[in-house]
C-alpha positions in Angstrom: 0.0 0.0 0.0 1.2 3.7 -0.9 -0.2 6.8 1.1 0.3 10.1 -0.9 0.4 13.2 1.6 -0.8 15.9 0.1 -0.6 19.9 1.5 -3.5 21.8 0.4 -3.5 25.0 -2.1 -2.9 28.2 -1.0 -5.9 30.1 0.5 -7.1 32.9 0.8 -6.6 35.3 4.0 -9.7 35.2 6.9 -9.8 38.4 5.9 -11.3 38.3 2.7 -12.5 34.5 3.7 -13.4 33.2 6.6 -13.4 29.8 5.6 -10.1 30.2 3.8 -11.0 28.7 0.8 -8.1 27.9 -2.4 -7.4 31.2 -3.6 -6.6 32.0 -7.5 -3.1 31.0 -6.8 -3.6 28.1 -4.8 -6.2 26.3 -7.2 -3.9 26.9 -10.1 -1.4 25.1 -8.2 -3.4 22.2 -6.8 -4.6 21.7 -10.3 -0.9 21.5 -12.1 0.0 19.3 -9.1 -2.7 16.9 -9.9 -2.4 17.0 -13.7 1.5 16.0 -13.0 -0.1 12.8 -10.7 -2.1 12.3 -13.6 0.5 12.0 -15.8 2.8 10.0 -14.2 0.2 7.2 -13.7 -1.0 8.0 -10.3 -3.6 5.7 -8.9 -5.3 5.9 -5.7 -8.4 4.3 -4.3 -9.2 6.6 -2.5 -8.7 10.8 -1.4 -9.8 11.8 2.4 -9.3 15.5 3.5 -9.9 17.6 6.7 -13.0 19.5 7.3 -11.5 22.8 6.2 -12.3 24.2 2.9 -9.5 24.8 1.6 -8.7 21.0 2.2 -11.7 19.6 0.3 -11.2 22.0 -2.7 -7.5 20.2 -3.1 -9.3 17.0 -2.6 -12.1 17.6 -5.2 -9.7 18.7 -7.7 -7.4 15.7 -7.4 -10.4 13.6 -7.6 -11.2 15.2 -10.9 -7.7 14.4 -12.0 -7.1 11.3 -10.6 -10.8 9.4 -10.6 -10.2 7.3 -7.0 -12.8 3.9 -7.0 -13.8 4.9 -3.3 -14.0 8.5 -4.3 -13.2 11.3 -1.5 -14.0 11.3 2.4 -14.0 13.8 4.9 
């Protein structure tokens, strides 16, 4: 068994959201990150994530990239 640790995008300030979502930056990032996994043949089973937001954003968009059986978890 492999486990891929993964640090999430970068987010946004409380400031501007208090959830800290991805910002701009951050979900560009995430997504070249993922589309490299992709490339290189990648394969998980499954993606889980914390419960902040900014965390399940970067888990979302590897899931788009990398299509996990068991999808993702919190």
């Amino acid at each position: 068994m492999e486990l891929y640790l993964i640090q999430h995008g970068k987010s946004l300030p409380k400031d501007q959201d208090p959830d800290q979502g991805l910002s701009e930056e951050g979900t560009s990032e995430t997504e070249l990150v993922a589309s490299l996994a992709q490339d290189y043949g990648v394969s998980v089973s499954q993606i889980r994530h914390s419960v902040k937001t900014r965390a399940r954003q970067t888990a979302e968009i590897f899931a788009r990239a990398l299509e996990p059986q068991s999808g993702i978890q919190e």
